[in-house]
Biopython code that builds the backbone (N, CA, C, O; Angstrom):
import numpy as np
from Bio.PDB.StructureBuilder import StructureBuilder

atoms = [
    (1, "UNK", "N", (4.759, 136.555, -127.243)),
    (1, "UNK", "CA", (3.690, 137.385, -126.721)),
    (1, "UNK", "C", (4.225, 138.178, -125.536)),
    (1, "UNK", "O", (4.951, 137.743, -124.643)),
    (2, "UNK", "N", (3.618, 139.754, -125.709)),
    (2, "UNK", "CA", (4.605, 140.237, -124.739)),
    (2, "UNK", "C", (3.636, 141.031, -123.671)),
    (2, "UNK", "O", (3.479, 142.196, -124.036)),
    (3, "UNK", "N", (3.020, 140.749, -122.582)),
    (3, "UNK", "CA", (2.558, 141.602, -121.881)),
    (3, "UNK", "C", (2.972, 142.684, -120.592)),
    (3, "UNK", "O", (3.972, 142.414, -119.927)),
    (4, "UNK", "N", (2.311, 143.691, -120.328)),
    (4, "UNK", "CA", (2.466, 144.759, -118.953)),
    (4, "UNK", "C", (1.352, 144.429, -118.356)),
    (4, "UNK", "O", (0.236, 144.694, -118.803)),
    (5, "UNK", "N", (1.671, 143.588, -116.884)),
    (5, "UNK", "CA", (0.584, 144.039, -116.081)),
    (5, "UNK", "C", (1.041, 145.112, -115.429)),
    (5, "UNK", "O", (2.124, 145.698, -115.440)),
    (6, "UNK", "N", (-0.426, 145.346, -114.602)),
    (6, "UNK", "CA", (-0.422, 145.687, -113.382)),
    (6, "UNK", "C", (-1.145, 145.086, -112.360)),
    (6, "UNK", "O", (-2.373, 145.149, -112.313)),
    (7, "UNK", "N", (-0.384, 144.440, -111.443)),
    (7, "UNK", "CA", (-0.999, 143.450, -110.147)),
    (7, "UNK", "C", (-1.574, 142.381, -110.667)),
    (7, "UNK", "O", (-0.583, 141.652, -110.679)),
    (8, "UNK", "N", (-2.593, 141.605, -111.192)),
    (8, "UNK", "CA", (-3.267, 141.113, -111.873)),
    (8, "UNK", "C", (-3.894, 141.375, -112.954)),
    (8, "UNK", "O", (-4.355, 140.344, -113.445)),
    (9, "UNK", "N", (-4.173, 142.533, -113.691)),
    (9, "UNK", "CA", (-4.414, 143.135, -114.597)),
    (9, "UNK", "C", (-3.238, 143.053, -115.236)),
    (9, "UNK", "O", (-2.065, 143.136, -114.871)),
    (10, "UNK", "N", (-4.143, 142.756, -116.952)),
    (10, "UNK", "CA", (-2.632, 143.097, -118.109)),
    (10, "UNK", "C", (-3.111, 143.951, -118.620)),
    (10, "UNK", "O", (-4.243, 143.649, -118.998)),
    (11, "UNK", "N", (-2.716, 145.334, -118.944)),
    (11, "UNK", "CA", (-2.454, 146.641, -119.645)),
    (11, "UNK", "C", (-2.514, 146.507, -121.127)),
    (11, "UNK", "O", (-3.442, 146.511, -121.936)),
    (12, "UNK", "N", (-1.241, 146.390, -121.217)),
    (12, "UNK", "CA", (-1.150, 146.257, -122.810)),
    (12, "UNK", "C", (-0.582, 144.608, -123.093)),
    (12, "UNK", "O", (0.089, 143.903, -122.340)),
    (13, "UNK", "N", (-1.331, 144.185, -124.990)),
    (13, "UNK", "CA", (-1.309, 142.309, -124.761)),
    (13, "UNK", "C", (-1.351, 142.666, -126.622)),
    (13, "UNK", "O", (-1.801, 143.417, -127.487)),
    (14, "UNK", "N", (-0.337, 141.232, -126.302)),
    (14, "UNK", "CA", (-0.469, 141.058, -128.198)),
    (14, "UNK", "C", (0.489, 142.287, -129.061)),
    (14, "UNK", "O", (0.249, 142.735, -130.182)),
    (15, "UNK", "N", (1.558, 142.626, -128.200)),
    (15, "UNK", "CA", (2.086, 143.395, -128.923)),
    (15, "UNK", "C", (2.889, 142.665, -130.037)),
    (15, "UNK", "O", (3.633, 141.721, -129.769)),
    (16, "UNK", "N", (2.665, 143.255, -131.604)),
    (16, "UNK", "CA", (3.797, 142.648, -132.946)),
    (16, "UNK", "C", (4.499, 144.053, -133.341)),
    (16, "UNK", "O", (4.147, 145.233, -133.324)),
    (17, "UNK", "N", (5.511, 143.436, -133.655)),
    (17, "UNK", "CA", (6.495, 144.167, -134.800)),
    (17, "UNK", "C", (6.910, 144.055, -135.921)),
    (17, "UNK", "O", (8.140, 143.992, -135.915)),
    (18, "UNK", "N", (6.447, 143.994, -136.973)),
    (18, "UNK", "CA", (6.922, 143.682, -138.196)),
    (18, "UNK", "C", (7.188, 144.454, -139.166)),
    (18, "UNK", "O", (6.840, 145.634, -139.134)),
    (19, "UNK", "N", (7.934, 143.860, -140.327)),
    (19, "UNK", "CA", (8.767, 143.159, -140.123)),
    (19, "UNK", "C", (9.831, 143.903, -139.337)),
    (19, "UNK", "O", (9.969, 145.127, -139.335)),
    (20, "UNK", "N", (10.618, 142.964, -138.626)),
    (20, "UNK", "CA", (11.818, 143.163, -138.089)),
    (20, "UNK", "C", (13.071, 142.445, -138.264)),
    (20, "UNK", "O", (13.101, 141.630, -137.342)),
    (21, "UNK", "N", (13.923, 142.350, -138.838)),
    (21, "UNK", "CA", (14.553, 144.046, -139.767)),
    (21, "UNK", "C", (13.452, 144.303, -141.138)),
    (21, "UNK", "O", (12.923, 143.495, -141.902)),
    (22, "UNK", "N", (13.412, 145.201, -141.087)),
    (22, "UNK", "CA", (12.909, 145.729, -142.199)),
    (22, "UNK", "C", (14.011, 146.734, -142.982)),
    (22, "UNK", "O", (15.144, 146.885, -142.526)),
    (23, "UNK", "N", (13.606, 147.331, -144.073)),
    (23, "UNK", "CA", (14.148, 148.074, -145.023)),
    (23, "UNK", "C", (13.589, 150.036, -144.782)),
    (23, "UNK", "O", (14.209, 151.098, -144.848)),
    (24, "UNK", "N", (12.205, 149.682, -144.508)),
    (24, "UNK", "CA", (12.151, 150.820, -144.273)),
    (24, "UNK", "C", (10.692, 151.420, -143.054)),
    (24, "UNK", "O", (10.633, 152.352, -142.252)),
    (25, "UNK", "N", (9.698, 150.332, -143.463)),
    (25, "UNK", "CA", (8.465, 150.600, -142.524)),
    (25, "UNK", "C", (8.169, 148.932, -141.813)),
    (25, "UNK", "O", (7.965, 147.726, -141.953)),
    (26, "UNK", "N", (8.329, 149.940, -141.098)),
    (26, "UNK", "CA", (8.195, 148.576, -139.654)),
    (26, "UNK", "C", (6.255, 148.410, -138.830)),
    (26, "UNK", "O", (5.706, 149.475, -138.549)),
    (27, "UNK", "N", (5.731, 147.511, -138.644)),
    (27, "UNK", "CA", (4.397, 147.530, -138.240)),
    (27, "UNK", "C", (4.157, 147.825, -136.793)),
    (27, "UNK", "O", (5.062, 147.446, -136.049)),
    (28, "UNK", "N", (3.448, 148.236, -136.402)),
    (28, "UNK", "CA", (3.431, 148.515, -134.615)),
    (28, "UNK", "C", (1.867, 147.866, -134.095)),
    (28, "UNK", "O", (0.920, 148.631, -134.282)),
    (29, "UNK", "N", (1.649, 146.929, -133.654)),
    (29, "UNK", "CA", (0.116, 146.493, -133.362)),
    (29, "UNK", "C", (0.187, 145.903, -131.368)),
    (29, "UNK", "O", (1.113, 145.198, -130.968)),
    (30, "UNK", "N", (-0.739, 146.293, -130.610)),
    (30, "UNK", "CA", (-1.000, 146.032, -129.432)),
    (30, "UNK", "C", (-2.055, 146.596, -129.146)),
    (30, "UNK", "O", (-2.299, 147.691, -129.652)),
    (31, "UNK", "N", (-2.870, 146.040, -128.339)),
    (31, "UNK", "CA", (-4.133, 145.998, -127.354)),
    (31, "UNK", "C", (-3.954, 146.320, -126.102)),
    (31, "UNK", "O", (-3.544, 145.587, -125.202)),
    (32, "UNK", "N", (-4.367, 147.800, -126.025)),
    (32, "UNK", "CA", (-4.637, 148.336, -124.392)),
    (32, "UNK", "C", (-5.976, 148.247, -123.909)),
    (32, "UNK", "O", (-6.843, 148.979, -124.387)),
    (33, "UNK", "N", (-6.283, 147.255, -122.827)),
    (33, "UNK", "CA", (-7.150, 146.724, -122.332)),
    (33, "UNK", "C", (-7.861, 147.257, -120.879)),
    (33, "UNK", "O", (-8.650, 146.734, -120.091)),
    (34, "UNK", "N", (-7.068, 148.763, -120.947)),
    (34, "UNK", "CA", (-7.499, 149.680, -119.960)),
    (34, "UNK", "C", (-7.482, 150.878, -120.310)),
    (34, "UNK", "O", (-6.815, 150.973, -121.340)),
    (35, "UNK", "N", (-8.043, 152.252, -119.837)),
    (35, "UNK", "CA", (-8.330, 153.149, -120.157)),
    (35, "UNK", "C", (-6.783, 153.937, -119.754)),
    (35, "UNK", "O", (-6.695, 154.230, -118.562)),
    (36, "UNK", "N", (-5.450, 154.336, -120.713)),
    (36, "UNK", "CA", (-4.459, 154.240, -119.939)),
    (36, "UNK", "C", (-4.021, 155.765, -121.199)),
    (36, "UNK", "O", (-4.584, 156.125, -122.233)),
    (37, "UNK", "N", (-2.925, 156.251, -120.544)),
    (37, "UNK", "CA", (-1.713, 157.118, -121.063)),
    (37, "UNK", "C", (-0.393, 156.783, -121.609)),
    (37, "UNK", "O", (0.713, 156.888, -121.080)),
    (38, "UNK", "N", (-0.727, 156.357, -122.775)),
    (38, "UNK", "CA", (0.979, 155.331, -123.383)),
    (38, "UNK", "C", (1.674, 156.643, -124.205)),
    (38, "UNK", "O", (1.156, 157.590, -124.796)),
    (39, "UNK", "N", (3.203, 156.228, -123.949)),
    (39, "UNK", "CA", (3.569, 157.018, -124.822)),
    (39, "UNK", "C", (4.646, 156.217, -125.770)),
    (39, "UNK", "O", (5.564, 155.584, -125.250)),
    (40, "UNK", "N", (4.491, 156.279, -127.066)),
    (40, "UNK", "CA", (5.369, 155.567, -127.919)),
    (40, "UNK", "C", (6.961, 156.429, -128.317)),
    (40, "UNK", "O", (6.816, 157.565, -128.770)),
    (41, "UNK", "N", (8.148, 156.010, -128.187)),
    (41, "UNK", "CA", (8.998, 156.776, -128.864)),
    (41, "UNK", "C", (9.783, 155.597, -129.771)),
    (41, "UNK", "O", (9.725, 154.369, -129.701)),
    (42, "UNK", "N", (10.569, 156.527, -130.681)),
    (42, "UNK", "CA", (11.731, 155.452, -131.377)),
    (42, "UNK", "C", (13.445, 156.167, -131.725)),
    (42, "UNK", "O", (13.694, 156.904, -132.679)),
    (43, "UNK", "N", (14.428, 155.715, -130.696)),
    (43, "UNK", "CA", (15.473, 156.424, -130.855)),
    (43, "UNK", "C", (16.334, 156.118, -131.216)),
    (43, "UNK", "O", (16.789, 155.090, -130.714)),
    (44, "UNK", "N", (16.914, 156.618, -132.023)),
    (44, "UNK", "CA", (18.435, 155.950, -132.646)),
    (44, "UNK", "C", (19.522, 155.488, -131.599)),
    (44, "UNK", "O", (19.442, 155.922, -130.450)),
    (45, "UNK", "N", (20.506, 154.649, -131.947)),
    (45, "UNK", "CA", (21.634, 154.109, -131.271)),
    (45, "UNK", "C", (22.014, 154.707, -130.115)),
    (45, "UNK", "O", (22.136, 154.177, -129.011)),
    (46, "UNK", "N", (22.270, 156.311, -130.549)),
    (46, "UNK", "CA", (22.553, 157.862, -129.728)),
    (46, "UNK", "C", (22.145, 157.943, -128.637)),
    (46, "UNK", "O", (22.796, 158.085, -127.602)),
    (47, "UNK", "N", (20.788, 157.842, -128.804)),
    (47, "UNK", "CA", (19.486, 158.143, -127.921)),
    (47, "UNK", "C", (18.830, 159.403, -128.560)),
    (47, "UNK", "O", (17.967, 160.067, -127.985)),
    (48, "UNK", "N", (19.342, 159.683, -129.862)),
    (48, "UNK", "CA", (18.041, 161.009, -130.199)),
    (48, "UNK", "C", (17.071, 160.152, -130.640)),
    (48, "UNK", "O", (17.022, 159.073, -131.231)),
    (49, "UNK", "N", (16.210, 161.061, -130.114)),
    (49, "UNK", "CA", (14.366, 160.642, -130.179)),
    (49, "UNK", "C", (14.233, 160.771, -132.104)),
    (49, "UNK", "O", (14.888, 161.648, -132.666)),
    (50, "UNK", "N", (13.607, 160.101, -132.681)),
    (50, "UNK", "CA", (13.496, 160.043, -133.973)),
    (50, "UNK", "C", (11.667, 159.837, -134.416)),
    (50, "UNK", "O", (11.177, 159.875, -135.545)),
    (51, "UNK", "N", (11.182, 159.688, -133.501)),
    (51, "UNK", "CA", (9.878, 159.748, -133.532)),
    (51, "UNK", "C", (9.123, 159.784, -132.438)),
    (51, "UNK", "O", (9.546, 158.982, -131.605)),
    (52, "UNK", "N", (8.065, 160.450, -132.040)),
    (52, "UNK", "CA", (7.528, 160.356, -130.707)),
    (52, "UNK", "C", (5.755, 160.448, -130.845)),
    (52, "UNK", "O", (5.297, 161.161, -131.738)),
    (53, "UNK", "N", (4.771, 159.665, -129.883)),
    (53, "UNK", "CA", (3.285, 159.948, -130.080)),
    (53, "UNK", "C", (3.031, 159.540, -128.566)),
    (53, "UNK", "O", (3.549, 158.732, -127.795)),
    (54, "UNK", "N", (1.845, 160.600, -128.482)),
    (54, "UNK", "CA", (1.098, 160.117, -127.117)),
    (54, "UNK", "C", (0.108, 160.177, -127.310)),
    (54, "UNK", "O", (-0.413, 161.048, -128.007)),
    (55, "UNK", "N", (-0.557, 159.114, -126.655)),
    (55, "UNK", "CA", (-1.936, 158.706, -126.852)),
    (55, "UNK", "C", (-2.444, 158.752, -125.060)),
    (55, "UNK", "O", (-1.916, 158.163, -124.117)),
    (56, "UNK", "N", (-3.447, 159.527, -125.064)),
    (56, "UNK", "CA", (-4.163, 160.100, -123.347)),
    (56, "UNK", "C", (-5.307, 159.090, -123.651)),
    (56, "UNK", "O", (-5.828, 158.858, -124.741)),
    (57, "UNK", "N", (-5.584, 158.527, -122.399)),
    (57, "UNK", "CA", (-6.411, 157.823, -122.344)),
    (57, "UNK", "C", (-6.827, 156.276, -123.050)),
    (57, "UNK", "O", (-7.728, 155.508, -122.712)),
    (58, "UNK", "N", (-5.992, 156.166, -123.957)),
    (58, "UNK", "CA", (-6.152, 155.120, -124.957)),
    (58, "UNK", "C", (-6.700, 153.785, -124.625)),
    (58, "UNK", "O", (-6.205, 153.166, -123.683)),
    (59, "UNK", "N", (-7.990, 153.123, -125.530)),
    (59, "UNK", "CA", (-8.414, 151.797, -124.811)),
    (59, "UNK", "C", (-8.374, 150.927, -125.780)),
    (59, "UNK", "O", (-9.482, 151.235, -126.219)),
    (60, "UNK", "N", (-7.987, 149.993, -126.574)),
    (60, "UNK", "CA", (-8.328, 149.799, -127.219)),
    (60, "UNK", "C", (-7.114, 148.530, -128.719)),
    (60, "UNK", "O", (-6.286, 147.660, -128.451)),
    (61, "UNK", "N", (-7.496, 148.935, -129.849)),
    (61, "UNK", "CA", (-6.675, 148.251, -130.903)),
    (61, "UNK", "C", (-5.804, 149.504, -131.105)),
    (61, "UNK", "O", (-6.213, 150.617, -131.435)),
    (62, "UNK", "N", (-4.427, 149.105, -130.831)),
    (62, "UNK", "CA", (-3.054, 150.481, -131.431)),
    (62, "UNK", "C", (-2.681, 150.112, -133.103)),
    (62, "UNK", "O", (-1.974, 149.136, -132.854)),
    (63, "UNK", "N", (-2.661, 150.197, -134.502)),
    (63, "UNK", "CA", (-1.934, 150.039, -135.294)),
    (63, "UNK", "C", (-1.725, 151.142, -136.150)),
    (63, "UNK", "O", (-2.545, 151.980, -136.524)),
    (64, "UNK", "N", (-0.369, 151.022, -136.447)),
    (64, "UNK", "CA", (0.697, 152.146, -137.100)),
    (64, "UNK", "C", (1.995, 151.609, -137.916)),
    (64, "UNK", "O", (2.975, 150.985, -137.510)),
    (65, "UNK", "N", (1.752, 151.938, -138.829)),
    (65, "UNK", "CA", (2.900, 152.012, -139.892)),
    (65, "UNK", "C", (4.174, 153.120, -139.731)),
    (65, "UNK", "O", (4.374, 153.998, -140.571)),
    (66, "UNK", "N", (4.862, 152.969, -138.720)),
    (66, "UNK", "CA", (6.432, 153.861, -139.208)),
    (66, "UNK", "C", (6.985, 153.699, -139.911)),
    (66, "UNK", "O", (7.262, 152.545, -140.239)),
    (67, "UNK", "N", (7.568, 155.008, -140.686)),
    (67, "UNK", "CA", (8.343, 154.774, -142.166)),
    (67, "UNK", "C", (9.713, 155.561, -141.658)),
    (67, "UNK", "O", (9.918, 156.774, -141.608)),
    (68, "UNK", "N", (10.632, 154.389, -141.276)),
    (68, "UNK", "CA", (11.702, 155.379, -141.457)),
    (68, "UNK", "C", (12.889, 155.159, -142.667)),
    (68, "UNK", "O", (14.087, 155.088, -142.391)),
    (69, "UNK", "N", (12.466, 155.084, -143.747)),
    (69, "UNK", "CA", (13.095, 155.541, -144.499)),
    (69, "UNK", "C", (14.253, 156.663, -145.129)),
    (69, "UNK", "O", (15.097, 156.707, -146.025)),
    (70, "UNK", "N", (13.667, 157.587, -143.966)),
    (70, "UNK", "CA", (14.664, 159.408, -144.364)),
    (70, "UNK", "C", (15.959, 158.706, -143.371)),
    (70, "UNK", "O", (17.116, 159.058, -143.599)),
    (71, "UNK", "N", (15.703, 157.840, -142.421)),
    (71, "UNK", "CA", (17.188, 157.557, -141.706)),
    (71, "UNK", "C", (18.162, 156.331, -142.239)),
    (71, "UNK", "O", (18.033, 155.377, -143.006)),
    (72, "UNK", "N", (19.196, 156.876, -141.421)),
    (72, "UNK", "CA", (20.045, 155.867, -141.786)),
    (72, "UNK", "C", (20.175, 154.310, -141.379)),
    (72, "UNK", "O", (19.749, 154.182, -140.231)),
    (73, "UNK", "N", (20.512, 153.366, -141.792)),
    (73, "UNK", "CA", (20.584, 151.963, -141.727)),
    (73, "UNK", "C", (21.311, 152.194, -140.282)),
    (73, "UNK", "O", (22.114, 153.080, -139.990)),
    (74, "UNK", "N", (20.750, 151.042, -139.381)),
    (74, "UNK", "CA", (20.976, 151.222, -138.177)),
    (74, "UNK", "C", (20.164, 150.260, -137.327)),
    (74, "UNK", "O", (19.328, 149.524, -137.852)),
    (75, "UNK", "N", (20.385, 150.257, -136.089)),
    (75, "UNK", "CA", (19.836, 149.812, -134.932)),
    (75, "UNK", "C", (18.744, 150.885, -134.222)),
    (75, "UNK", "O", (19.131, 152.036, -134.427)),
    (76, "UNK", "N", (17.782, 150.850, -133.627)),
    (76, "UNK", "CA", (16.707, 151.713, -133.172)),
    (76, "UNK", "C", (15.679, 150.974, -132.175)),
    (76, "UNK", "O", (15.169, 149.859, -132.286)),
    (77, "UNK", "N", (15.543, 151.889, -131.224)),
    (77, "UNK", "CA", (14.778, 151.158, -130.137)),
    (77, "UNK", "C", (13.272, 151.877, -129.906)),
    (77, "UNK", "O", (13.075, 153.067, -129.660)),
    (78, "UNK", "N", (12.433, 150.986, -130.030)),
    (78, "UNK", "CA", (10.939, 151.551, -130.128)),
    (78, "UNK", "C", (10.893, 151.274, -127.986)),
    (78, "UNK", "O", (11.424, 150.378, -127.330)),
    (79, "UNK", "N", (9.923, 152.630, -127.444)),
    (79, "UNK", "CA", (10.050, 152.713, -126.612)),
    (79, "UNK", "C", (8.434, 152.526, -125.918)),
    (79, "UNK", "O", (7.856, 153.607, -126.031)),
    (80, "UNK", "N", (7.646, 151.599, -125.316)),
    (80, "UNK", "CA", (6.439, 151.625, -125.406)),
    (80, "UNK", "C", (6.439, 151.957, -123.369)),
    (80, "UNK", "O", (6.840, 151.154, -122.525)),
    (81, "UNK", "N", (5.919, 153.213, -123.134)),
    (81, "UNK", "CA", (5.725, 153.547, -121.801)),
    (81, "UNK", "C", (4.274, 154.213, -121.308)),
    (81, "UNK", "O", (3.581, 155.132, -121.746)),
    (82, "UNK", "N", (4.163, 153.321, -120.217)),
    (82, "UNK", "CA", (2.813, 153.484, -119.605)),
    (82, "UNK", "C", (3.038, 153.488, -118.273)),
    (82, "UNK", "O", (4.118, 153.145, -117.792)),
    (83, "UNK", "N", (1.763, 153.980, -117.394)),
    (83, "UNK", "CA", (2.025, 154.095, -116.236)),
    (83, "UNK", "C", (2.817, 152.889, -115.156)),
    (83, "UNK", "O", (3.382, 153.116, -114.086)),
    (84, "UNK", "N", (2.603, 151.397, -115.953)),
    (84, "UNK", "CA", (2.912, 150.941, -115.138)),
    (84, "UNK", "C", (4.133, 149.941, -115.582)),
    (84, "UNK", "O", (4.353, 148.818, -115.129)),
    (85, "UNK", "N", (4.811, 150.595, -116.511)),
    (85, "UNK", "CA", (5.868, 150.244, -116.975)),
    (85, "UNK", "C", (6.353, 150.689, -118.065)),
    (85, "UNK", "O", (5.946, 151.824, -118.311)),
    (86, "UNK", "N", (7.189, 150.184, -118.969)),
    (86, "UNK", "CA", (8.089, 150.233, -120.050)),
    (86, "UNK", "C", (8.722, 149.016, -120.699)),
    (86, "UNK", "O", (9.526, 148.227, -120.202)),
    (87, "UNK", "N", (8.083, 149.034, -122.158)),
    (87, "UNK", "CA", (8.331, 147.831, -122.742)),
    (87, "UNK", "C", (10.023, 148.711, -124.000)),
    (87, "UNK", "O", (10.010, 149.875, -124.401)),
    (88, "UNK", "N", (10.892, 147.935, -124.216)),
    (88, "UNK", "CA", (11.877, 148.332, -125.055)),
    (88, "UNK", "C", (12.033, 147.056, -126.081)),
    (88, "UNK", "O", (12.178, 145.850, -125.881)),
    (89, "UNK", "N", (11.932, 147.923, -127.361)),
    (89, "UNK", "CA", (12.283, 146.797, -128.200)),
    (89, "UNK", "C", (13.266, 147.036, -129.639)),
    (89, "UNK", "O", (12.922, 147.960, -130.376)),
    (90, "UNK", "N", (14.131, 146.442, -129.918)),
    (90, "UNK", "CA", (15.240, 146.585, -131.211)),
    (90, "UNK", "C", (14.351, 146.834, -132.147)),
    (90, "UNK", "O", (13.290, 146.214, -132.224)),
    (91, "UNK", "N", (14.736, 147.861, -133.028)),
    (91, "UNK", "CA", (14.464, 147.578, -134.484)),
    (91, "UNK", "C", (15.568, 147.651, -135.255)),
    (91, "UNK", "O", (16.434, 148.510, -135.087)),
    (92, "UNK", "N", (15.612, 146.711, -136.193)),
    (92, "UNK", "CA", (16.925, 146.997, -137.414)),
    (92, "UNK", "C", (16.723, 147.138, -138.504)),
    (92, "UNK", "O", (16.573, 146.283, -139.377)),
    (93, "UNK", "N", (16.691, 148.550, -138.586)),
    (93, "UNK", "CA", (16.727, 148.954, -140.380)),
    (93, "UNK", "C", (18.126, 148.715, -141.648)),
    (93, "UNK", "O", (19.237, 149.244, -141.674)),
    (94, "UNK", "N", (17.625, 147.918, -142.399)),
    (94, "UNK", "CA", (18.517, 147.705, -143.223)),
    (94, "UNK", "C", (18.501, 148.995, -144.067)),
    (94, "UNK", "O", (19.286, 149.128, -145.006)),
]
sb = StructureBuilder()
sb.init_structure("model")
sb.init_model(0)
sb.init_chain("A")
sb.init_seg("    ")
for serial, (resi, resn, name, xyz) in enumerate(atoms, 1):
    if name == "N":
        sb.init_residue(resn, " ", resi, " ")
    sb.init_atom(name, np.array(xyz, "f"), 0.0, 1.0, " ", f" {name:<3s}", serial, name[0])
structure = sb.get_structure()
């Protein structure tokens, strides 16, 4: 279980990834429990950006299916940033 506070407040809670490794679509699920500005990215090994979303204001249940399929087998880092931090996490596409 992976949370962001802030001060006593937790932000975002219950973040999953699945599957991880996957083959081609990976799951994205977390609960922002404040009225907040997240921005999601996912970048290859490199650091080119390979997917990017922002969500203004967001409160709520996050779930999303990424398909990266069009890329190559690899290592990739999903990038979850909010005001009061930055969560980083591996993905490995087979």
């Amino acid at each position: 279980r992976i949370l962001i506070t802030l001060g006593k407040l937790t932000v975002i809670d219950g973040l999953l990834i699945y599957p991880n490794p996957s083959k081609e679509i990976f799951n994205i699920q977390f609960n922002s429990l404040i009225n907040q500005d997240i921005s999601l990215s996912i970048h290859n090994i490199i650091g080119e950006e390979v997917m990017q979303e922002k969500l203004i204001e967001f409160k709520g249940d996050y779930i999303k299916k990424i398909d990266l399929n069009k890329y190559k087998k690899g290592i990739y880092f999903l990038e979850i940033e909010t005001d009061t931090g930055m969560i980083i996490n591996k993905l490995i596409l087979q």
